[in-house]
C-alpha positions in Angstrom: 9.0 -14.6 35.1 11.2 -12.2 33.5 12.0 -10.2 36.1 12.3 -13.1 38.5 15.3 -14.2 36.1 16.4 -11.0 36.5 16.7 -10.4 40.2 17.8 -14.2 40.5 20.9 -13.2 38.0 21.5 -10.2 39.9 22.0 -12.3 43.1 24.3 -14.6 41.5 26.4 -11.7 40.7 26.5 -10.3 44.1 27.3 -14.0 45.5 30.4 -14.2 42.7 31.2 -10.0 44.0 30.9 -11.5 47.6 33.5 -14.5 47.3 35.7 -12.0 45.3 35.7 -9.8 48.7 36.1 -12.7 50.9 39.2 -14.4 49.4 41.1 -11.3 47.8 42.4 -10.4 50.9 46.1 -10.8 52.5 45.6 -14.9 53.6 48.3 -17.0 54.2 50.4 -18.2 51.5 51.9 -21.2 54.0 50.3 -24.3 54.4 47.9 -23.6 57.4 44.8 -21.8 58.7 43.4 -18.7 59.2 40.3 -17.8 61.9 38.3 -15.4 60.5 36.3 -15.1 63.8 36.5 -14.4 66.3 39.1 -11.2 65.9 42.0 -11.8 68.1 41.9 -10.3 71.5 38.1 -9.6 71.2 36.0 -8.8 73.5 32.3 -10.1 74.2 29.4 -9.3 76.4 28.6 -11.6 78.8 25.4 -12.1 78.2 26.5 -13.8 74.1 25.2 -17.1 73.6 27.3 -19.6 71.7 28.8 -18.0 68.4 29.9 -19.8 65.0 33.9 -20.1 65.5 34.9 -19.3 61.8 37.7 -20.3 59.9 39.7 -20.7 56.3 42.1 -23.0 54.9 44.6 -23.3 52.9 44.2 -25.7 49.9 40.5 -26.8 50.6 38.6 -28.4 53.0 40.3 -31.5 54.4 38.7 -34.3 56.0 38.2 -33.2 59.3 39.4 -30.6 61.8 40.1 -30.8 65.3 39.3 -27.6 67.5 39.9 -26.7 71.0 38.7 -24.5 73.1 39.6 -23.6 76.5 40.4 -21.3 79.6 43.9 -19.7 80.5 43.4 -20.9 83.9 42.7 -24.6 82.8 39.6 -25.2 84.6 37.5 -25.8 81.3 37.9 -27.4 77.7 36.0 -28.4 74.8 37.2 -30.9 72.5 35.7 -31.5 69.1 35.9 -32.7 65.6 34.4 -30.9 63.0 33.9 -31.7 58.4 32.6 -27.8 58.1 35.0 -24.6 58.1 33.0 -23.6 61.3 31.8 -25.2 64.3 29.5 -23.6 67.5 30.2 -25.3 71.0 26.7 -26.1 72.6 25.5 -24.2 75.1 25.9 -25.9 78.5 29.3 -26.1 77.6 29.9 -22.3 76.2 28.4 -21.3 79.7 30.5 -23.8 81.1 33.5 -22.0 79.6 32.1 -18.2 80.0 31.8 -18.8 83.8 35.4 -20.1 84.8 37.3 -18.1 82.4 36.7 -15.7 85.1 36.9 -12.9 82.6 40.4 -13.8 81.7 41.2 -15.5 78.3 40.0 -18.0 76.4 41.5 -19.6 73.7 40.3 -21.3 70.8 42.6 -23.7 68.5 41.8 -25.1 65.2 43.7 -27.7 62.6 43.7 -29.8 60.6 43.3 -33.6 62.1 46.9 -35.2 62.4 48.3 -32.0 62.7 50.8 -31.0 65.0 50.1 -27.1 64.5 47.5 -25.5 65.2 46.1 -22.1 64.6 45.1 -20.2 67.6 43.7 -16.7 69.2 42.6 -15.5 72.4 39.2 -13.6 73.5 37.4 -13.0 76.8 34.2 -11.4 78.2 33.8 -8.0 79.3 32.2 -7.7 82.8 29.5 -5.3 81.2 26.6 -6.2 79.5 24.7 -4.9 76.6 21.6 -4.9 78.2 19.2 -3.5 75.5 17.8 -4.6 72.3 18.4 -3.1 69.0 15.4 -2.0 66.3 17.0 -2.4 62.8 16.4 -2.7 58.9 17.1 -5.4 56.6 16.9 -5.0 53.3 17.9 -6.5 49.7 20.6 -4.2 47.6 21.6 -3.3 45.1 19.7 -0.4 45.6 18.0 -0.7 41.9 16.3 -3.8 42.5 15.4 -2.5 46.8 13.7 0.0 44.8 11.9 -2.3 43.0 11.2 -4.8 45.7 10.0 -2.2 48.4 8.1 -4.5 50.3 10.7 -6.6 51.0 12.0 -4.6 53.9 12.0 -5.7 57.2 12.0 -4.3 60.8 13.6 -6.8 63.1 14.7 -6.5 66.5 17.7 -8.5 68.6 17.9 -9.8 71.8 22.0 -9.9 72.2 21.6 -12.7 74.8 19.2 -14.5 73.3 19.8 -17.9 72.1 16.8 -17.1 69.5 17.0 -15.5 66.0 15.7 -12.0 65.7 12.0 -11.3 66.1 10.6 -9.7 63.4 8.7 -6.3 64.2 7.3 -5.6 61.0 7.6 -7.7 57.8 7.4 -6.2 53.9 7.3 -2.3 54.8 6.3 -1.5 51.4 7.8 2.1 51.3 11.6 3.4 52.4 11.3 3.9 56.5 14.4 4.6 58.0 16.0 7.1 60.4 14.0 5.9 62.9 14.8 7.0 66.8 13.8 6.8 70.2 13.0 8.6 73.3 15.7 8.6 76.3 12.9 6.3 78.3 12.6 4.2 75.3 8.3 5.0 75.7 8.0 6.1 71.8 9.3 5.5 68.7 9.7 7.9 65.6 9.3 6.4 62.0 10.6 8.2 59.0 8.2 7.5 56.0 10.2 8.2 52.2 6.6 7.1 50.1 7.5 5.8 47.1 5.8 8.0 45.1 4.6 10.4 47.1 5.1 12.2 49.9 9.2 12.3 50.8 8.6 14.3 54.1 6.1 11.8 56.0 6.8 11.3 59.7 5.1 9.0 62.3 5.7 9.0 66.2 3.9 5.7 68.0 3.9 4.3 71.8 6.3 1.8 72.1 3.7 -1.1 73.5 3.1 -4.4 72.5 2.3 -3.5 68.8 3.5 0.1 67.1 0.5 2.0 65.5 2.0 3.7 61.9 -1.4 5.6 60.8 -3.0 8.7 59.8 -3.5 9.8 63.5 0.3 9.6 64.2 0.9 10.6 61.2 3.0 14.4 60.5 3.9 15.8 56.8 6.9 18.3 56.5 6.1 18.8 53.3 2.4 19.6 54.5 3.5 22.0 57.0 6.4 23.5 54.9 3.8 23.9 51.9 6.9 22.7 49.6 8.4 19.1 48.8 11.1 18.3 51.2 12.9 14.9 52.2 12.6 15.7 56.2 15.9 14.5 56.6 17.6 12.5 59.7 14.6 13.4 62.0 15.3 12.8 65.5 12.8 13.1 68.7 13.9 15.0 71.4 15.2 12.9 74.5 11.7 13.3 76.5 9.7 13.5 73.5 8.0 17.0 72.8 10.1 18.0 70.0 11.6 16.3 67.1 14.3 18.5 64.9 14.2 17.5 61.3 15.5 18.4 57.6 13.4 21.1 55.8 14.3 23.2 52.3 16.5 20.2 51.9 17.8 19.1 48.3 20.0 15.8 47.9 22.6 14.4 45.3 21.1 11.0 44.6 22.7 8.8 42.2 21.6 5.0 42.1 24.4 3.1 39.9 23.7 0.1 37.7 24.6 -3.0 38.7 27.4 -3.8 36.3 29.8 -3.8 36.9 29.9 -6.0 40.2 32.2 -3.8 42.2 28.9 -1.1 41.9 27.0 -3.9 44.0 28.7 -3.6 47.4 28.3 0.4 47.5 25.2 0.9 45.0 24.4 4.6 45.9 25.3 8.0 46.5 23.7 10.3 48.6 24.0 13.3 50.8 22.4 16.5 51.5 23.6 19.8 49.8 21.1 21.7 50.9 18.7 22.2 54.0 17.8 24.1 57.3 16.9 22.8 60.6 13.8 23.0 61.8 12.0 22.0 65.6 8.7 20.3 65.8 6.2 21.0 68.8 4.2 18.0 68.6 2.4 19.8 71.7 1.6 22.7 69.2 1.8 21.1 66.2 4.1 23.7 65.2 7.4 23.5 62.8 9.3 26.4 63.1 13.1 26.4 61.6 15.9 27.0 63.9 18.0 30.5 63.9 21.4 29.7 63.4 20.8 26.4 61.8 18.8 28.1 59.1 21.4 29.7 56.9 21.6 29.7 53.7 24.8 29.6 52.6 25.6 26.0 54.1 23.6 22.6 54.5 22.8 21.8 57.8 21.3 18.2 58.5 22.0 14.9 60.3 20.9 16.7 63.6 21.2 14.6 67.2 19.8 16.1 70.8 21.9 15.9 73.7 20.8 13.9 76.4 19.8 16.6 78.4 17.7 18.0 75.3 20.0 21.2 75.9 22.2 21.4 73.1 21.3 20.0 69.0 24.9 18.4 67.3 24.6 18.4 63.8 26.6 18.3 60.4 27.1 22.0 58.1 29.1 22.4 54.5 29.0 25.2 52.1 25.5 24.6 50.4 25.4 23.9 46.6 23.6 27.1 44.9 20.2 27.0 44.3 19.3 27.3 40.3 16.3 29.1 38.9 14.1 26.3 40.3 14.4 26.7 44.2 11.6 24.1 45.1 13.6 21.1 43.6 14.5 18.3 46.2 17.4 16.5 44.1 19.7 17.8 41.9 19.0 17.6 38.7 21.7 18.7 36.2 23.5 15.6 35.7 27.0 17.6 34.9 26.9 18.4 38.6 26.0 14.8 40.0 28.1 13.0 37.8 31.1 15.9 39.2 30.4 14.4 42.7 29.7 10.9 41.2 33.8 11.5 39.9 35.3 13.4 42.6 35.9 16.5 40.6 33.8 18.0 43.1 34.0 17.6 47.1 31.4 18.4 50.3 33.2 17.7 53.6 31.1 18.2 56.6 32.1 19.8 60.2 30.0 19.0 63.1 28.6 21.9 65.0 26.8 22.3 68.2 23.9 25.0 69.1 22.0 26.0 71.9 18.5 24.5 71.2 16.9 27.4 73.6 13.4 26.6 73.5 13.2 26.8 69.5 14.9 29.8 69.2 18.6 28.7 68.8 21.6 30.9 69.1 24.8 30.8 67.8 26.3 27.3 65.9 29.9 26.6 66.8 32.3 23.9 65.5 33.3 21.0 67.4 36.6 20.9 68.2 38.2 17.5 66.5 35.3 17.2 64.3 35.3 20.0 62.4 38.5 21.7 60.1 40.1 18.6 59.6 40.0 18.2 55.7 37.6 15.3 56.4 33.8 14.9 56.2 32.3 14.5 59.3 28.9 13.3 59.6 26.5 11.0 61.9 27.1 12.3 65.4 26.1 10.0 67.9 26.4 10.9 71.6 26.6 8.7 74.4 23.8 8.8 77.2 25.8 9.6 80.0 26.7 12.4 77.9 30.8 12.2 77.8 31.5 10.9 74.2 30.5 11.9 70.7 31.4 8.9 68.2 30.8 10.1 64.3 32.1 9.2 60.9 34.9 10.1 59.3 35.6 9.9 55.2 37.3 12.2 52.6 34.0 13.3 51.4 29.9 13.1 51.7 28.3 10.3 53.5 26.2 7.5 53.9 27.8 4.2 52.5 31.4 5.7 52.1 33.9 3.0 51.7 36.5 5.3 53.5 34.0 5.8 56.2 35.6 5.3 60.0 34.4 6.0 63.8 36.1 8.8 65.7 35.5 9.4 68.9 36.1 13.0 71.2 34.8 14.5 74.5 31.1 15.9 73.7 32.8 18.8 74.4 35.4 18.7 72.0 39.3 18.1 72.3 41.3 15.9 70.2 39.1 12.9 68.3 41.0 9.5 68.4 40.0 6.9 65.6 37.9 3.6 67.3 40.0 0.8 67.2 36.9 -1.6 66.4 37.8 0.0 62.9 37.5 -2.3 59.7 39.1 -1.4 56.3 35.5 -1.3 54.4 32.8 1.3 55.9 32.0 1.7 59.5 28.9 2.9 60.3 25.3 3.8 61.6 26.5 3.2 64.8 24.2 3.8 68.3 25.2 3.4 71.6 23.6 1.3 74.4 21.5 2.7 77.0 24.2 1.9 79.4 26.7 3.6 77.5 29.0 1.2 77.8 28.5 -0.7 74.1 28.1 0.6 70.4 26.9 -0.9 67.6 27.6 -0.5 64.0 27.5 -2.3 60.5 30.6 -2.8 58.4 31.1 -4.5 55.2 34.8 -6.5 55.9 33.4 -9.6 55.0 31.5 -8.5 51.4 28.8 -6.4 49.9 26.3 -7.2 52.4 26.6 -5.1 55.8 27.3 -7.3 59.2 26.4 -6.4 62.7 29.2 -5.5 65.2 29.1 -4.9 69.4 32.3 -3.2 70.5 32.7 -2.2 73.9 34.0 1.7 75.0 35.6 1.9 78.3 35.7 5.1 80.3 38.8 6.6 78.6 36.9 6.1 75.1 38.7 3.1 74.2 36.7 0.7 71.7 37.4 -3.4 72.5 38.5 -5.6 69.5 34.7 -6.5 67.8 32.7 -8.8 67.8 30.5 -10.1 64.6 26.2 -10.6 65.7 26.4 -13.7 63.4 22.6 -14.3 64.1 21.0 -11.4 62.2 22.9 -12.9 58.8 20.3 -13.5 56.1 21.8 -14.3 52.7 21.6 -11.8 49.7 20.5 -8.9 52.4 22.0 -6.2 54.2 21.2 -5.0 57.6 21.4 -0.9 58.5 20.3 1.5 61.1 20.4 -0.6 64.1 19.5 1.5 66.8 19.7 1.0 70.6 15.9 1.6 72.8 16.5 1.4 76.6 14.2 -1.3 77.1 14.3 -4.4 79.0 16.6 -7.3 76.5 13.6 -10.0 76.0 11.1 -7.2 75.0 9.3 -7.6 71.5 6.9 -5.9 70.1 5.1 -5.8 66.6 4.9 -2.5 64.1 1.3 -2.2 62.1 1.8 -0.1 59.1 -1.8 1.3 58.0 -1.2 3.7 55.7 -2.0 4.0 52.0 0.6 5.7 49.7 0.5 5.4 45.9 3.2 2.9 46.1 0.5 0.4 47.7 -1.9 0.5 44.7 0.9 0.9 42.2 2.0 -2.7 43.5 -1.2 -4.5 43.7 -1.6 -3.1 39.9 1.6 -4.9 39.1 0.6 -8.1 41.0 -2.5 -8.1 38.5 -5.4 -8.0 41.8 -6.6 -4.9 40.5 -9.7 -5.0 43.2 -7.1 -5.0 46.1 -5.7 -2.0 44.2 -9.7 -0.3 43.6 -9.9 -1.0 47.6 -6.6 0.6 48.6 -7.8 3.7 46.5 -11.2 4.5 47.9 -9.1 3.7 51.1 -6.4 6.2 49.8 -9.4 9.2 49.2 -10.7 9.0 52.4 -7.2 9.9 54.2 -6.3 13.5 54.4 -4.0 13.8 51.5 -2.5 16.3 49.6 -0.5 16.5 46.0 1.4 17.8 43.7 0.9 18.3 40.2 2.7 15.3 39.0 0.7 13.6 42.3 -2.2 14.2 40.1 -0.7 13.0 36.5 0.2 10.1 38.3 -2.9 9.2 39.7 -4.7 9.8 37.2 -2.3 7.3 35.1 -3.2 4.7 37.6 -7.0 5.1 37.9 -7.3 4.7 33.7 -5.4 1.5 34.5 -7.9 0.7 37.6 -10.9 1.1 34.7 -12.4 4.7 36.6 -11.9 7.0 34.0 -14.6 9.6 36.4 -11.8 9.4 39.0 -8.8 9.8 36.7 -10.8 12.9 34.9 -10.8 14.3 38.7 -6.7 14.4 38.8 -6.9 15.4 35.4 -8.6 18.6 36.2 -6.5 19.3 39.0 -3.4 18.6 37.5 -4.6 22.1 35.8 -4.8 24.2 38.7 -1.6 22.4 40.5 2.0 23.5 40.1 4.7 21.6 41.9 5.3 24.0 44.9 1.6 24.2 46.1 -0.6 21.6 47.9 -4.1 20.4 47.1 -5.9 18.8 50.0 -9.2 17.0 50.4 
């Protein structure tokens, strides 16, 4: 009960941190109203069913509004009166109004009732659809209590023209998946698996079919195959499959911040790699081999993307943070140094580089012109499938979850890199683009703490359309991060089956007091190929006394002995 107080208070804070964001901004001081959404001049597919028409006013809700909304060349209107600060049209008449625009403007109009003014701003459709679903996370934050609720993620997956809510793919993954990717053909699907107290490095690649397989015969280790503890960080597969390049020798500033005061809410965490090479899977082989000129060193390299044609690997390189006295360690642990980055005192600013992937055997890494030597961080390459345009982030330092963080956009080739329009003033991010390469999307936190969904449009000159918000994936108190693009057909669902026993399993049905769901898990847990560490062991052996097998717990005990942090015991 305790804790349920505890998360509930936490959630009121972020609700009082979210109306804070809302209404701090620049709104009208004049008697009148302001539409939030949609953005002026935006642009949406043509496929978008009806959206919520969103608005503020000043001095409080009056009694009623009157809203318009119409086509410039007058063929269509919609009258109607609305009590609410939003209003959706339904949808025989929103298709009404999408065909005779004839892809010229609409125009929406809302005031107050009795009112002779009237705000009012123009949007129309693009002739090009979106044409592909997107696979993404949602997720509570801060990320102290995420931690603690693990199993409260979700996988969900959006139809853009679907008049539905998102299917969910894969409720209450009970670990920290993320970074996951797909083939050019959209045919499989690669899962990265951050166990909660396990295994960091664990990596699954299914078959994209009606349901997803996550088990120990898709299952891959990094740390298993390094012999070492390692993250496996920002693992991609390879366009047709074979390969997948990944993080390895990696070591991260992590720095979860508590959740006073309520400004730490809407960005809750550092992190970012300071060290790591690149390595190349052969999942024909079965063979992880590092990559020469990626490998150095002297500099982090990580966040890696393929080209389209599988040619070429794009990834992000800094000067690497020195290794101490205890080369094995995965996160930095003097807390002088994190606190440094915590403060600013000290900086890491990416440049994105491009090498010759060669068959595994690499070649010389050279900057990208306009993303790299620019005083800025550049980090989260994403390249376009007809293979003209590489969108990334842009911030003073680091990344993940910068505030500062903005989408630039250059030739794949390099040249000079132009800043999106589609830009909002609070983090723009973990963006993909559509199969058809005509559409991105990305999150962005303009309208609180809690990440939205945004489709923008990219013409063939690069230039991003005025946004538009995916109102539909909204769930209160969560965020939503790492949608990604799969070139399948729009309406196709499918379900993800996570079988799979990590420590973070038992560890949860311990807490939940069914301690012969956690006994079953465990004899579950022995009979999978598993390795550990030494403070694997310790902490099994903490959780078998509490599981009443004292035999078992003596087991760990022993090895616990014979086990030092940078070997692996198997069985």
């Amino acid at each position: 009960m305790r804790k349920l107080i505890y998360i509930a208070a936490i959630f009121l804070l972020i609700l009082v941190a979210a109306i804070m964001f809302i209404f701090s901004g620049n709104r009208k001081k004049a008697s009148g109203i302001e539409i939030i959404h949609p953005f002026a001049d935006a642009l949406f597919p043509p496929e978008f069913p009806a959206p919520y028409f969103k608005w503020w006013s000043e001095g409080g809700k009056p009694p009623a509004y009157e809203v318009s909304l119409f086509t410039s060349n007058k063929k269509h209107a919609i009258h109607a009166t609305t009590d609410q600060t939003e209003w959706m049209p339904d949808e025989a008449a929103w298709d009404s109004i999408k065909v005779l625009s004839d892809f010229r403007n609409i125009y929406l109009t809302v005031k107050k009732k009795g009112d002779k003014k009237a705000a009012r701003i123009n949007f129309r459709l693009s002739r090009d659809s979106v044409a592909a679903p997107v696979l993404y996370r949602e997720m509570p934050i801060p990320f102290l209590i995420a931690e603690k609720m693990l199993d409260s993620m979700n996988f969900m997956l959006i139809n853009f023209g679907s008049r539905r809510k998102p299917h969910t793919a894969m409720r209450g993954f009970p670990v920290c998946g993320n970074c996951h990717s797909f083939t050019a053909d959209g045919k499989s699907m690669g899962l990265d698996l951050d166990a909660g107290l396990r295994d960091k490095g664990g990596y699954f690649v299914s078959r994209v079919e009606d349901t997803l397989r996550f088990e120990l015969a898709n299952y891959t280790s990094w740390s298993r195959l390094e012999k070492r503890r390692t993250f496996g960080l920002f693992s991609k597969l390879s366009p047709d499959g074979r390969y997948i390049v990944t993080t390895v020798k990696d070591r991260v500033v992590i720095k979860n911040f508590p959740v006073l005061p309520v400004e730490n809410v809407t960005y809750s965490q550092l992190f970012f790699p300071v060290n790591g090479h690149l390595a190349i899977y052969d999942r024909n082989t079965g063979s992880l081999r590092e990559l020469p000129g990626a490998n150095l060193d002297e500099y982090v390299q990580s966040n890696a993307v393929w080209t389209p044609d599988g040619k070429n690997i794009i990834f992000s390189r800094a000067e690497a943070l020195p290794m101490g006295d205890d080369i094995y360690e995965i996160d930095v642990k003097d807390e002088k140094i994190v606190n440094e980055y915590v403060e600013r005192k000290r900086s890491l600013k990416y440049d994105l580089y491009v090498i010759p992937f060669n068959d595994g055997n690499g070649g010389k890494a050279e900057p990208i012109e306009g993303a790299s030597n620019n005083g800025k961080s550049n980090y989260f390459p994403a390249i376009s499938p007809d293979g003209k345009w590489l969108i990334y982030c842009q911030a003073e330092n680091f990344m993940l979850l910068m505030p500062d963080s903005r989408l630039y956009i250059v030739p794949v080739a390099g040249g000079k890199a132009r800043r999106l329009e589609c830009n909002f003033n609070s983090m723009n991010s973990w963006h993909s683009w559509s199969p058809n390469s005509k559409w991105i999307v990305y999150a962005s936190k303009i309208f609180g703490p809690y990440t939205d969904m945004f489709l923008s449009h990219i013409d063939d000159k690069g230039n991003a359309s005025i946004p538009v918000l995916v109102d539909k994936v909204r769930v209160p108190a969560r965020v939503i991060n790492y949608p990604e693009f799969l070139n399948r057909k729009p309406e196709d669902t499918f379900v993800m089956n996570y079988d799979f026993v990590e420590l973070a399993h038992i560890n949860r049905a311990i807490r939940s007091g069914d301690i012969g769901k956690a006994r079953e898990l465990y004899f579950k847990l022995e009979k999978q190929d598993l390795f550990f560490f030494k403070e694997d062991c310790e902490d099994m052996s903490f959780m078998l006394n509490k599981l009443g097998l004292p035999e078992e717990a003596k087991k760990y005990d022993e090895l616990a002995k014979h086990t030092i942090n940078t070997s692996v015991f198997s069985h």
